[in-house]
C-alpha distance (Angstrom), angle and dihedral (degrees) to the residues before:
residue distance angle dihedral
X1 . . .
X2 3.91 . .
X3 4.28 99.8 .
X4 3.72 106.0 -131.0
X5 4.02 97.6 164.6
X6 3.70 116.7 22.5
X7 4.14 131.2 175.9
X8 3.59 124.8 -171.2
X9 3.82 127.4 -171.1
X10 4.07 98.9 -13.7
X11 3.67 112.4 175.5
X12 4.04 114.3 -179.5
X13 4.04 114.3 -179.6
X14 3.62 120.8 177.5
X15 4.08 123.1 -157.3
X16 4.13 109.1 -120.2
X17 4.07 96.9 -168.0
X18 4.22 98.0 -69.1
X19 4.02 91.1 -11.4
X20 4.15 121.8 93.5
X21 3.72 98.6 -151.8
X22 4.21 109.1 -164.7
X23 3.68 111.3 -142.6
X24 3.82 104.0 174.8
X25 3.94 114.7 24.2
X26 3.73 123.4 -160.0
X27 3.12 79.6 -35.1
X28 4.48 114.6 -175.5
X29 3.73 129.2 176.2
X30 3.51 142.0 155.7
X31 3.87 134.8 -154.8
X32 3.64 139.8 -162.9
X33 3.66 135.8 179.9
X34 4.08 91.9 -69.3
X35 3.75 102.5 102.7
X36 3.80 112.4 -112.9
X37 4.41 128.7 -146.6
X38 4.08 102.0 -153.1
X39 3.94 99.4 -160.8
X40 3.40 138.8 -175.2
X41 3.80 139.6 100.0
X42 3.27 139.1 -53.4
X43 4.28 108.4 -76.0
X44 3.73 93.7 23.4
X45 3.38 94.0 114.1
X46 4.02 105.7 -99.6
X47 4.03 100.4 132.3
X48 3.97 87.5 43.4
X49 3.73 96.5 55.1
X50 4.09 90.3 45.1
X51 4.03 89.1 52.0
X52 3.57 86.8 49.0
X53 3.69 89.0 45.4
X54 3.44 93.8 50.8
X55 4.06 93.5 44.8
X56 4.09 93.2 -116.7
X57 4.09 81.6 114.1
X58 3.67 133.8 42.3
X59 3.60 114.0 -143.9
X60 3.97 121.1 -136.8
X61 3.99 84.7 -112.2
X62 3.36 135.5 -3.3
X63 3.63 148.0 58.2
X64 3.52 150.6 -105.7
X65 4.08 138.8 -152.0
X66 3.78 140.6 -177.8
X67 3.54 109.8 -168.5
X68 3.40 94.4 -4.4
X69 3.97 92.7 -59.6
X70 3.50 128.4 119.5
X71 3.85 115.9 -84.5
X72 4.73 95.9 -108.3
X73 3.89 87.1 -133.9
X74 4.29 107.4 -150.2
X75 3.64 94.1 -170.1
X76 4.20 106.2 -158.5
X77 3.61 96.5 -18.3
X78 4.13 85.1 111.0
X79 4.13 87.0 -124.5
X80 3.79 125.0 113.5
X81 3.93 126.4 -147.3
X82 4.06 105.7 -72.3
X83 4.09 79.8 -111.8
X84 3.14 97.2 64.2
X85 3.76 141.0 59.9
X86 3.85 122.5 -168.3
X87 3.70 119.2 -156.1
X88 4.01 112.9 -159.1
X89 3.99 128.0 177.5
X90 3.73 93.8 -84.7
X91 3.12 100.4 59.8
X92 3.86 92.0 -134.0
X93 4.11 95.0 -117.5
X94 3.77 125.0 141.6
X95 3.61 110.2 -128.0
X96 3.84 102.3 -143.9
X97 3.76 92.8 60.9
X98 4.02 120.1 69.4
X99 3.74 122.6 -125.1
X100 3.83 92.8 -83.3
X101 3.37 89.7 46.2
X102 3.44 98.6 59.1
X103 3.88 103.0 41.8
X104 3.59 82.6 52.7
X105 3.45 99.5 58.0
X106 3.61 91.0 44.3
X107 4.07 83.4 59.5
X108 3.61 95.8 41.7
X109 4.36 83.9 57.3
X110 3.55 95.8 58.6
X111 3.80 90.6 41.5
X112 3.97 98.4 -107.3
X113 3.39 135.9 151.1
X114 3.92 121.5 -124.4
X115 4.04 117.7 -151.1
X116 3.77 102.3 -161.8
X117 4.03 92.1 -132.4
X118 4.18 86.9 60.8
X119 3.96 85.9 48.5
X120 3.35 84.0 59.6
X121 3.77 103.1 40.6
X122 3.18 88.8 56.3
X123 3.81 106.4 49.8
X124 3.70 78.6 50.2
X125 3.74 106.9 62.0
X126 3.62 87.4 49.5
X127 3.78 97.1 64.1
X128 4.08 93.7 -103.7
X129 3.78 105.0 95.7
X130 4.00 110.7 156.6
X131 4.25 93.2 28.7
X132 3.58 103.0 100.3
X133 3.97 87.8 109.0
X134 3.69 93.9 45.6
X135 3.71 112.5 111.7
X136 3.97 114.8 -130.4
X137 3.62 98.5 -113.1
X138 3.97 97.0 60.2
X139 3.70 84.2 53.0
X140 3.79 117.7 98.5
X141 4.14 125.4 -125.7
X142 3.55 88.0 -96.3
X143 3.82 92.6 45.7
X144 3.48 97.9 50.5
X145 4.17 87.6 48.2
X146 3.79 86.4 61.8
X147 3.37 101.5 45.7
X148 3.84 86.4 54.1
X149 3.97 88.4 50.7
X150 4.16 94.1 51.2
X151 4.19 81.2 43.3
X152 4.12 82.5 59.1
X153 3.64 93.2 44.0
X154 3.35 100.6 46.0
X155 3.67 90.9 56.0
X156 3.61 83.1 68.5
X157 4.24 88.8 -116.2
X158 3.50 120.3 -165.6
X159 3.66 90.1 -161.8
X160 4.05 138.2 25.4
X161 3.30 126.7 -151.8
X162 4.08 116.0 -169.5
X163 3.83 111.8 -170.9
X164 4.38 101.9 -156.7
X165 4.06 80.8 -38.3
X166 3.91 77.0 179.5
X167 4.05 107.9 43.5
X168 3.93 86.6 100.3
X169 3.44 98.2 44.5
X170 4.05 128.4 81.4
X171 3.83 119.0 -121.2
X172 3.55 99.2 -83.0
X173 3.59 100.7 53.9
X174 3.66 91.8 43.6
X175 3.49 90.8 62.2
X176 3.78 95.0 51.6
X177 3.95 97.1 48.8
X178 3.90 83.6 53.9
X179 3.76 88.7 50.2
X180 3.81 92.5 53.1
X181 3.66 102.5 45.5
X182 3.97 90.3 52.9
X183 3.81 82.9 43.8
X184 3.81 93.3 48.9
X185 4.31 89.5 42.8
X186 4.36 85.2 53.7
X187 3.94 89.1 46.5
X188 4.07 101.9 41.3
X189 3.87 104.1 23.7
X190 3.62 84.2 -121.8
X191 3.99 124.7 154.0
X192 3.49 119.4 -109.9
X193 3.46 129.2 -166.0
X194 4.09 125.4 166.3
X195 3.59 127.6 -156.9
X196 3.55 110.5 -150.2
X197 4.02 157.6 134.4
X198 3.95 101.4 -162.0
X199 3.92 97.2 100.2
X200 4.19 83.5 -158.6
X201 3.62 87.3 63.9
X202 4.09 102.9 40.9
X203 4.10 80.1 47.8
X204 3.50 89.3 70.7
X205 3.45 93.5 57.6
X206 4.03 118.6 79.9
X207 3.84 97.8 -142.6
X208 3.96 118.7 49.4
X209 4.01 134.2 -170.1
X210 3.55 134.7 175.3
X211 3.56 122.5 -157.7
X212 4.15 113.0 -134.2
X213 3.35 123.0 -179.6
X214 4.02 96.1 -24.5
X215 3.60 95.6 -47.2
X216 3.92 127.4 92.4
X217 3.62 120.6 -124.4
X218 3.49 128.3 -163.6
X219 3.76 127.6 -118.2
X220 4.01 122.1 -140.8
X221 3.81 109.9 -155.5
C-alpha cells in the first residue's frame, strides 16, 4: 500500500489540574489511499489525533508526513497544512455567502484559481449540481456536509480528515456521506480517514481501527 499519511511515535498528554492524563501513547500509523473509520468513544482521543494529523496540534512527541514530507504544523492559527483538509460537524461555512461563494473564498485563501466549469464539477460529483446560489442555511445537515467535502476537494487535498462528519445527521444521510468520501478517495487518490463511533458508518469503510488506550488497533472484518 502506497503511504500517503503516516505517524510515528505521537504522544499527546493533556494537564487535568495536578493530573497528566495521556491521550495518544506512542502512538504509530500509516495510511494509504484505502479509506479508513477511526472508532472509539467519546475522550479516546479521536479529534486530538486528527488535529495532530492535520498539524493544528503539536503532539508531545512524534511526527507526522504526507508524502513523505514533514507534517507544516500551524499551531492555534485555526489553519491546517495546505495538504490537508479537516471536515468537523459544523461544516465550517459562513452563512452570508452562497455555496459558490464560499468554496471560492476558500480558493481565493490558499491563493487558487477557480475555473467556473471545476466549480461545477465539483458540486456535481457530490450529489449538489445546480446549488452554487443556494445560501447555507436552506441547505440540509447532509447538504451542508457535502459542500464542506467539494470545499476539501477543491483545495486539491491530499488528505481528508472527517471528525463524526455524521453525528448530526440521521441514519440515512450518514450512510451517504460515507459513500461519497470512499467514492471521492477511488476518484482523486485522496486519503481518507473518518473519525467516528456509529459502527453503520465505520462499516462502510474497508479499513477499520479503534483507538485503546492511546494506541490504534486494527480491526479484521
Amino acid at each position: 500500500m502506497f503511504r500517503v499519511l503516516e505517524c510515528t511515535d505521537i504522544t499527546v498528554t493533556y494537564r487535568m489540574g495536578h493530573t497528566a492524563v495521556q491521550v495518544l501513547d506512542h502512538l504509530s500509523l500509516q495510511v494509504g489511499n484505502e479509506p479508513v473509520a477511526l472508532m472509539g468513544p467519546s475522550g479516546s482521543g479521536k479529534s486530538s489525533l486528527l488535529r495532530v494529523l492535520a498539524g493544528l496540534q503539536a503532539p508531545k512527541s512524534g511526527v507526522v508526513l504526507v508524502d513523505g514530507e514533514k507534517i507544516r504544523a500551524t499551531g492555534d492559527r485555526g489553519t491546517t497544512d495546505e495538504r490537508v483538509a479537516l471536515i468537523e460537524q459544523d461544516h465550517q461555512l459562513v452563512d452570508f455567502l452562497t455555496v459558490e461563494e464560499n468554496l471560492r473564498l476558500a480558493a481565493e485563501l490558499r491563493g487558487l484559481p477557480v475555473e467556473p466549469a471545476e466549480l461545477a464539477s465539483r458540486l456535481k460529483a457530490v450529489g449538489l449540481a445546480g446549488y452554487a446560489g443556494r445560501w447555507p442555511m436552506t441547505l440540509s445537515g447532509g447538504e451542508q456536509q457535502r459542500v464542506a467535502i467539494a470545499r476539501a476537494v477543491l483545495l486539491g487535498s491530499r488528505v481528508i480528515l472527517a471528525d463524526e462528519p455524521t453525528g448530526a445527521l440521521d441514519a440515512d444521510n450518514s450512510i451517504r456521506v460515507a459513500e461519497l468520501l470512499v467514492r471521492i478517495a477511488a476518484r482523486d487518490d485522496v486519503c481518507v480517514v473518518v473519525a467516528t463511533h456509529d459502527a453503520d458508518v465505520a462499516a462502510v469503510l474497508p479499513r477499520r481501527l479503534r483507538l485503546v488506550g492511546g494506541k490504534v488497533q486494527e480491526l479484521v472484518a
